[in-house]
C-alpha positions as CSV (number, residue, x, y, z in Angstrom):
1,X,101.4,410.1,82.7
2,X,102.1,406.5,83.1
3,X,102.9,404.8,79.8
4,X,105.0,401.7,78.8
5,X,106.0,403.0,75.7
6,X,105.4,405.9,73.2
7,X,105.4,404.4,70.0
8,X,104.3,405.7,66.8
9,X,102.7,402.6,65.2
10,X,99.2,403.1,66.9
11,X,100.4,400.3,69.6
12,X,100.3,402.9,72.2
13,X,98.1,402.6,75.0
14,X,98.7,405.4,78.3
15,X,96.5,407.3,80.8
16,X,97.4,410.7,81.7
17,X,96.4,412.0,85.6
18,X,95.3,415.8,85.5
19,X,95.4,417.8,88.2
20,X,93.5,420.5,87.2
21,X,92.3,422.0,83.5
22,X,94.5,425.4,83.6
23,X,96.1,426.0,80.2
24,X,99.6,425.2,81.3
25,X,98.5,421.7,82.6
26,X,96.8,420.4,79.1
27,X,97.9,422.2,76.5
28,X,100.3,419.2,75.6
29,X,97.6,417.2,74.8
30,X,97.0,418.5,71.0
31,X,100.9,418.0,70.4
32,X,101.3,414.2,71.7
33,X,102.0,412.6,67.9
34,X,101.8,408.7,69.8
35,X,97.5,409.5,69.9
36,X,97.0,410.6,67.1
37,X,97.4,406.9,65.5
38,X,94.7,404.7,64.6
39,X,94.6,402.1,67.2
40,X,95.8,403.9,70.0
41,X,94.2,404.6,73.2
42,X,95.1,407.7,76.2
43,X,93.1,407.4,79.0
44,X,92.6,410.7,80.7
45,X,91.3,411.4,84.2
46,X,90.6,415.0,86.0
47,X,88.5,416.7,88.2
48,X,85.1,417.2,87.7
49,X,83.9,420.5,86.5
50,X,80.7,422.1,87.2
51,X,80.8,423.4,83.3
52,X,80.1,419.9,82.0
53,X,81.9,416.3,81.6
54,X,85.4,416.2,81.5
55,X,85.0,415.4,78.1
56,X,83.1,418.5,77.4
57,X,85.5,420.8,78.8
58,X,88.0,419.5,77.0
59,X,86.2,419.9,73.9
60,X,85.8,423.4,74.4
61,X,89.7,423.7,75.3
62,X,90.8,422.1,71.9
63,X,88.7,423.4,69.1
64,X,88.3,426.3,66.4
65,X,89.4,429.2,66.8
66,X,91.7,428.1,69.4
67,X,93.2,425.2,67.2
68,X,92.7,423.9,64.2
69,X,91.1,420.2,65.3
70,X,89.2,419.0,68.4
71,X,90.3,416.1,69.6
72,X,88.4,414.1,68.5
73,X,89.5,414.3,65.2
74,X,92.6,413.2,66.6
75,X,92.8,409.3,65.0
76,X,93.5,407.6,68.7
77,X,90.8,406.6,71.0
78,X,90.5,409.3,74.2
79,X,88.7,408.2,76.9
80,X,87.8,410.9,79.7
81,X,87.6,410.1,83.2
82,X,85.6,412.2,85.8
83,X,87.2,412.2,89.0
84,X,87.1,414.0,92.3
85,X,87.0,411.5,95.2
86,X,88.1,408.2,94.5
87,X,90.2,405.0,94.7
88,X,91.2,403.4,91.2
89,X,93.0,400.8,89.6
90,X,95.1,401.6,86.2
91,X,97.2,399.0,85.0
92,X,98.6,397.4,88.0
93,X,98.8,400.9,90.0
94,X,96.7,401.8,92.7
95,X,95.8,405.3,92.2
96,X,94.1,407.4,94.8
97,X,92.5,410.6,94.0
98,X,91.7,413.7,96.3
99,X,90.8,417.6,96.4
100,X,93.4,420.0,96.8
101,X,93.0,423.5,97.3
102,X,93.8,425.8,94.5
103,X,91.6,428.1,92.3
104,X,89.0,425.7,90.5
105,X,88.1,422.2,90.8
106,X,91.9,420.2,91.8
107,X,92.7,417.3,92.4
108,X,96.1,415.2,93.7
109,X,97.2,411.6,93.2
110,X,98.5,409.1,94.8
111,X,100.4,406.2,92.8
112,X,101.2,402.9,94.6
113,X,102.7,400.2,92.8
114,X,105.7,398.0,93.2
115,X,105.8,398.8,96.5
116,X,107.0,402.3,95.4
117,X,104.1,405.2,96.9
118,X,104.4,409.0,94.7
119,X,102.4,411.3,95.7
120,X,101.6,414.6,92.6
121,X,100.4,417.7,94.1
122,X,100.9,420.4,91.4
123,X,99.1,422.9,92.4
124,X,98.4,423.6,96.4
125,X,96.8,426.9,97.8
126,X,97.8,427.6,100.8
127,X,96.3,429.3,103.4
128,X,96.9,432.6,103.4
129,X,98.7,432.4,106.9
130,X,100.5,429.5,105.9
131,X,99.2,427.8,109.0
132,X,97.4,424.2,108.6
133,X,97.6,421.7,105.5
134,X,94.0,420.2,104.6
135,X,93.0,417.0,105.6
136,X,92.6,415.8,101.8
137,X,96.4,417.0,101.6
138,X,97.8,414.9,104.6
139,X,95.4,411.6,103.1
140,X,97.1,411.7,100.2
141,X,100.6,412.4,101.1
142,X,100.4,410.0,104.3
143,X,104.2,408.4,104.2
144,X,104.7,408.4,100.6
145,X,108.3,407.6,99.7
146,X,108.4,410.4,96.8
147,X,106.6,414.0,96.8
148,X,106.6,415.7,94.1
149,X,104.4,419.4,95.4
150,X,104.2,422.9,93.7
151,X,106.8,425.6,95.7
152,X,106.4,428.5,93.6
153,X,107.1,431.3,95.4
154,X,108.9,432.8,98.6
155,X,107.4,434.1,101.5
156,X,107.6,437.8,100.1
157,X,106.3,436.6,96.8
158,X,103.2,435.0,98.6
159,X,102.7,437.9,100.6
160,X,101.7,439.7,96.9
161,X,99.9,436.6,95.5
162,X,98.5,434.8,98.2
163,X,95.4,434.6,96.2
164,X,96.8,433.1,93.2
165,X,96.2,429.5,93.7
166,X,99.8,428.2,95.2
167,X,102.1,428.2,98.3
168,X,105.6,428.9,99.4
169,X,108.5,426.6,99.2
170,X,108.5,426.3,103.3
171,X,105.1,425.8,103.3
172,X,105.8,422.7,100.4
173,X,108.6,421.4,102.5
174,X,106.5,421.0,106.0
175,X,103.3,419.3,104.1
176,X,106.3,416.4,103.5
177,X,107.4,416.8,107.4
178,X,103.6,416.2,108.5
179,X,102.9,413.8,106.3
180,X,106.1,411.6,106.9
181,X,107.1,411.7,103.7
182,X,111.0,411.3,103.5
183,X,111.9,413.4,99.8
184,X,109.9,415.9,98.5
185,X,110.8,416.9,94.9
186,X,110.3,420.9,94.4
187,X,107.9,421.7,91.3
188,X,105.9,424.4,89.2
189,X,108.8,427.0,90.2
190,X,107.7,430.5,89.8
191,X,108.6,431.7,85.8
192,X,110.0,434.4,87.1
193,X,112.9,433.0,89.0
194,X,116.5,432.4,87.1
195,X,118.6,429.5,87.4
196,X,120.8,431.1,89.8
197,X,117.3,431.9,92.2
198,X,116.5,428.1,91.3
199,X,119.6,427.4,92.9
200,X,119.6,429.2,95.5
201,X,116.1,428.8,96.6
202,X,116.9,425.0,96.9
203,X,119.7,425.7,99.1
204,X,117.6,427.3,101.4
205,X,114.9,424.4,101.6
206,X,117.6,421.5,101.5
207,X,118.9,423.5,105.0
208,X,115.5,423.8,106.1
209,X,114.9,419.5,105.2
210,X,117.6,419.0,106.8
211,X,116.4,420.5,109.8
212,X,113.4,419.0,109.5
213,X,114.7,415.1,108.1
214,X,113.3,415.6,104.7
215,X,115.6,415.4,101.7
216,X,114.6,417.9,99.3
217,X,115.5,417.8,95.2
218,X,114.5,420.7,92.7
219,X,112.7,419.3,89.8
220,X,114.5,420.0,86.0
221,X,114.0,419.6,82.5
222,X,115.3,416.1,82.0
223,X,115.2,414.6,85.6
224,X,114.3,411.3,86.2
225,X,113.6,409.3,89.4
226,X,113.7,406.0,90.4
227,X,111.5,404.5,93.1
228,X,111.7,401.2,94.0
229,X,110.9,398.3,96.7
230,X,113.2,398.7,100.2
């Protein structure tokens, strides 16, 4: 999301960049107090669904029996945003948007501003002989200075799910390498794996980054990141 502020006065104004409309990437939306404030405004853009507007899914997401309100009963203002394709301007970020392979329409982001580049792939599905990154991918990652890419499983773990929508950590940590991208930032770790596998997952890749000249970080509740001009 990028936001100034979150304040509770109805002052806030934010846009929020979906990737995708699976459960676990929107559900927040019905628990974000800031919109639900008269006055207030969240821009959201996502992919374009073959069901309907964005705005439509959405309603069909957030709504009896599911939950108790649709959003637009929340008091904010919610503005959906169809994307798929495109170059855009938010605030004073340049925002570039492009598939990515997973199951359903996905889409990545790119996020220049400040002379800082992040690049948000959440969910990536590889091919299933981890061989060859698509084109879209490459575009949007192209010699960001942050990555921030889904690394869910290990090679085993793909072998059983290959199907499931995402890709291994390796496979993460060489889309950086051909893209140029000095730090990748590891992300949407398997649910399944401890702290301790957490751990020692990220040993592995930082050996393999190093390897490769790509500085690798594990993402974590709380973590924050600063980016800023050379």
């Amino acid at each position: 999301m990028l936001a100034q502020t979150q304040p509770l006065d109805g002052s806030f104004r934010g846009s929020a960049l979906i990737t995708h409309l699976h459960w676990d990437h929107v559900q927040g939306l019905p628990f974000f107090p800031p919109v639900d404030r008269v006055g207030a405004r969240l821009d959201v853009y996502g992919p374009r669904q073959e069901e309907g507007t964005l705005a439509d899914v959405f309603g069909d997401l957030m709504r009896p029996p599911y939950f108790p309100v649709h959003f637009s009963d929340l008091r904010g203002d919610i503005v959906f945003h169809d994307v798929e394709d495109d170059d855009l301007a938010i605030g004073n970020a340049k925002v570039k948007v492009r598939p990515v392979p997973h199951c359903g329409p996905t889409v990545g982001y790119r996020i220049e501003w400040d002379g800082a580049t992040l690049v948000y792939i959440s969910d990536h599905q590889a091919p299933y002989s981890l061989e060859g990154i698509a084109d879209s991918v490459l575009e949007l990652c192209d010699g960001a200075d942050l990555l921030i890419h889904d690394a869910q499983y290990t090679p085993a773990e793909f072998e059983q799910k290959a199907h499931w929508g995402h890709c291994t950590i390796d496979y993460a940590v060489r889309v950086a390498k051909e893209a140029g991208v000095p730090r990748i930032c590891l992300f949407h770790h398997d649910p399944a794996h401890s702290d301790d596998d957490l751990d020692q997952l990220l040993a592995e890749a930082q050996a393999q980054g190093e390897a490769l000249g790509v500085d690798v970080i594990s993402a974590y509740e709380g973590l924050t990141l600063t980016l800023g001009t050379a």
